[in-house]
N, C-alpha and C positions, 0 to 999 in steps of 0.2 A: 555552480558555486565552487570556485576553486580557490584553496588556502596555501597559505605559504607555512613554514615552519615556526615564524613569527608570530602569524596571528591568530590571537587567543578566539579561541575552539567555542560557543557555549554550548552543553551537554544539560538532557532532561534524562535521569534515569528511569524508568518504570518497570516495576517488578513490588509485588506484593511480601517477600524475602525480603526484610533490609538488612539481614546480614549479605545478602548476594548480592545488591544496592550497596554497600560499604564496600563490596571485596570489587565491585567493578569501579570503585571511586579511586579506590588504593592504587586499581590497575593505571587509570587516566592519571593520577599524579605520579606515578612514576616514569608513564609517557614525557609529561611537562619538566621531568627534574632531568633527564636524559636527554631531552631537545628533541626528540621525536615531532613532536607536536606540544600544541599549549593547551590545556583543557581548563574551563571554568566551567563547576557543575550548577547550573540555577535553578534546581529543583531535581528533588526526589519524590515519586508517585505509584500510591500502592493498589489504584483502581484506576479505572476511565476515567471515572470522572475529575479526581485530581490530574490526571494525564492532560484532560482535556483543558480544563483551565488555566494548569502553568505553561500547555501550549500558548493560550489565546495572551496569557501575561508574560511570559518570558519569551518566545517567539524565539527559540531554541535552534540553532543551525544544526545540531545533528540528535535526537533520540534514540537510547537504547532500549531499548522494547521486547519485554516477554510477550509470552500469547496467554498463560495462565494468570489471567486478572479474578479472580471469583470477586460478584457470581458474573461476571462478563467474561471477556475474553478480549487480547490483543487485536483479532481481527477488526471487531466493532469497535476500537478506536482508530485504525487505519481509516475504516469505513469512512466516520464522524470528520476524524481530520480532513479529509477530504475537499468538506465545505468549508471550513476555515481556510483555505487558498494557503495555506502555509506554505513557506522554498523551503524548508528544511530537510533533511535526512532523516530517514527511521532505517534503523540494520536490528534485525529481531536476533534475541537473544534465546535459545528456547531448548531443552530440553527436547521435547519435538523433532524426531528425527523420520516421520512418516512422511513419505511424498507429499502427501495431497494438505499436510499442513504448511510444506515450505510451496505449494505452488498455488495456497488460497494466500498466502501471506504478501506473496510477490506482486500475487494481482491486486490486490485488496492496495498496493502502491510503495510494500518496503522498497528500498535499495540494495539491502545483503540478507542475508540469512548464515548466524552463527552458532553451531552447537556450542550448548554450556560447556562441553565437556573438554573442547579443542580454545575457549578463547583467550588463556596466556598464550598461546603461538597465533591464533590469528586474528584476534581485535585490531590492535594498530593497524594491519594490511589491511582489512574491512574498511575503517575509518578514513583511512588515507583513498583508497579506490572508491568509496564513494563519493567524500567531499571535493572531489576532480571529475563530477557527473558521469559515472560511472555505474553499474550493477556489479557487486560481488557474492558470487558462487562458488566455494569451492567445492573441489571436486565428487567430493563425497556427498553435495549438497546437489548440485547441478545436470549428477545425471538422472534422479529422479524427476528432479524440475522438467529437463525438457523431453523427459518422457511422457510427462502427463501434460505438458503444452500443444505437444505435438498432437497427442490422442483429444484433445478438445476444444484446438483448433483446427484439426480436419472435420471432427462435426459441425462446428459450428459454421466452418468455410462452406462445406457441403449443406449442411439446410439452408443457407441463405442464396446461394444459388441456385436449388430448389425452389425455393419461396422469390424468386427473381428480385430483390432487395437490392436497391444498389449501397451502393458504399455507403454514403453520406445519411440512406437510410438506417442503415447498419446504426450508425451510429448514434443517429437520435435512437433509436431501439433503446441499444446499453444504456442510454443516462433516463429515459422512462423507465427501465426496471431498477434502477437506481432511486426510483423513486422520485425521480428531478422534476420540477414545474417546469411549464412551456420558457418561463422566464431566464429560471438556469440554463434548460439546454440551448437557449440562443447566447447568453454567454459564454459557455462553454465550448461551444463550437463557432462562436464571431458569425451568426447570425441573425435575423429579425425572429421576433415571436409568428409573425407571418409566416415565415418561411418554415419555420418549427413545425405550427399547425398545417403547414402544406403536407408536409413531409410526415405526418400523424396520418392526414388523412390518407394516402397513398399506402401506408404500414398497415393502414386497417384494412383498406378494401382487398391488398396482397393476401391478408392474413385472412381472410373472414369474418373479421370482430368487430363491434361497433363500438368497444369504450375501449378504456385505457387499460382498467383490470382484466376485461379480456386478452387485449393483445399480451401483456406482460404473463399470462398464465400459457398463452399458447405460446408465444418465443420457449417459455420455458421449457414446455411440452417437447417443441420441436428441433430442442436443443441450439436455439439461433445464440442464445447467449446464458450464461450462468448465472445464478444471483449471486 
């Protein structure tokens, strides 16, 4: 999804604060009055579940996203969104300055991660670098990131070659602990439900399990993948 300076932006805020919803509204229009960018904001949302909905109705090119939803949290609408197939952008907005929040957020499917405290200098660069399919990191944000990418995906690279898994098992693995039907994961991955259940049952016999909650407890166990 790549914009021009021209064309008008839409934006979903989400933040429980709507004073901090107004002051990032303030920020977008003054992006739009300088030519930076054009933003049109088509909802503001102070839980998931408003989140989720002006997702499915306004169908939002880019969200700006806290993690502090009570009583949920940012991640479990990442999560959610998910299934809604949306192309949009999510760049989190967050207070949130511990590693392991900017590197569940990333996976979980943001594009940026921006502390509250830095975003008059770095929103616009956020916005801009990801609506040009891009991930933004800054620095202060990025070296935590790939420290803890790095520490689990060498576990997770290493139990699966342990667990002799090939790739493509792998990957039905992640969208079963994702909780995904045989349905989804052949969508998801552009094959037959056949092929799905082939590749299920090869994961089981690798693993020693006979159902689905087994395996997804022992991947977990064996660190093959995160929930």
């Amino acid at each position: 999804m790549k914009v021009s300076a021209s064309q008008l932006i839409s934006v979903l805020l989400v933040d429980d604060d709507p004073r901090f919803r107004q002051g990032v509204q303030t920020l977008l229009d003054f992006y739009s009055t300088n030519g930076a960018m054009q933003f049109n904001v088509v909802g503001h949302a102070a839980s998931v579940e408003q989140a989720l909905s002006l997702t499915v109705e306004q169908s939002p090119a880019l969200t700006l996203l806290d993690l502090e939803l009570p009583p949920d949290n940012g991640i479990s609408f990442l999560a959610r969104r998910r299934d809604l197939t949306q192309s949009g952008k999510v760049i989190v907005l967050s207070a949130h300055q511990e590693d392991e929040w900017v590197f569940r957020a990333m996976q979980a499917g943001a594009s940026g991660y921006v502390f509250k405290q830095n975003l008059s200098t770095q929103l616009c660069g956020a916005i801009a670098t990801v609506l040009h399919n891009e991930v933004y990191l800054s620095p202060e944000v990025a070296a935590g990131f790939f420290r803890l990418f790095h520490f689990y995906a060498g576990r997770s690279l290493e139990a699966c070659h342990s667990a002799n898994l090939t790739e493509r098992e792998q990957e039905v693995l992640h969208w079963l602990v994702q909780g995904a039907s045989n349905e989804t994961i052949a969508q998801q991955l552009h094959i037959t439900v056949a092929t799905v259940k082939a590749h299920l049952t090869a994961i089981f016999e690798k693993l020693g399990v006979t159902s689905r909650t087994q395996a997804i407890v022992r991947a977990l166990k064996l660190g093959l993948v995160s929930a």
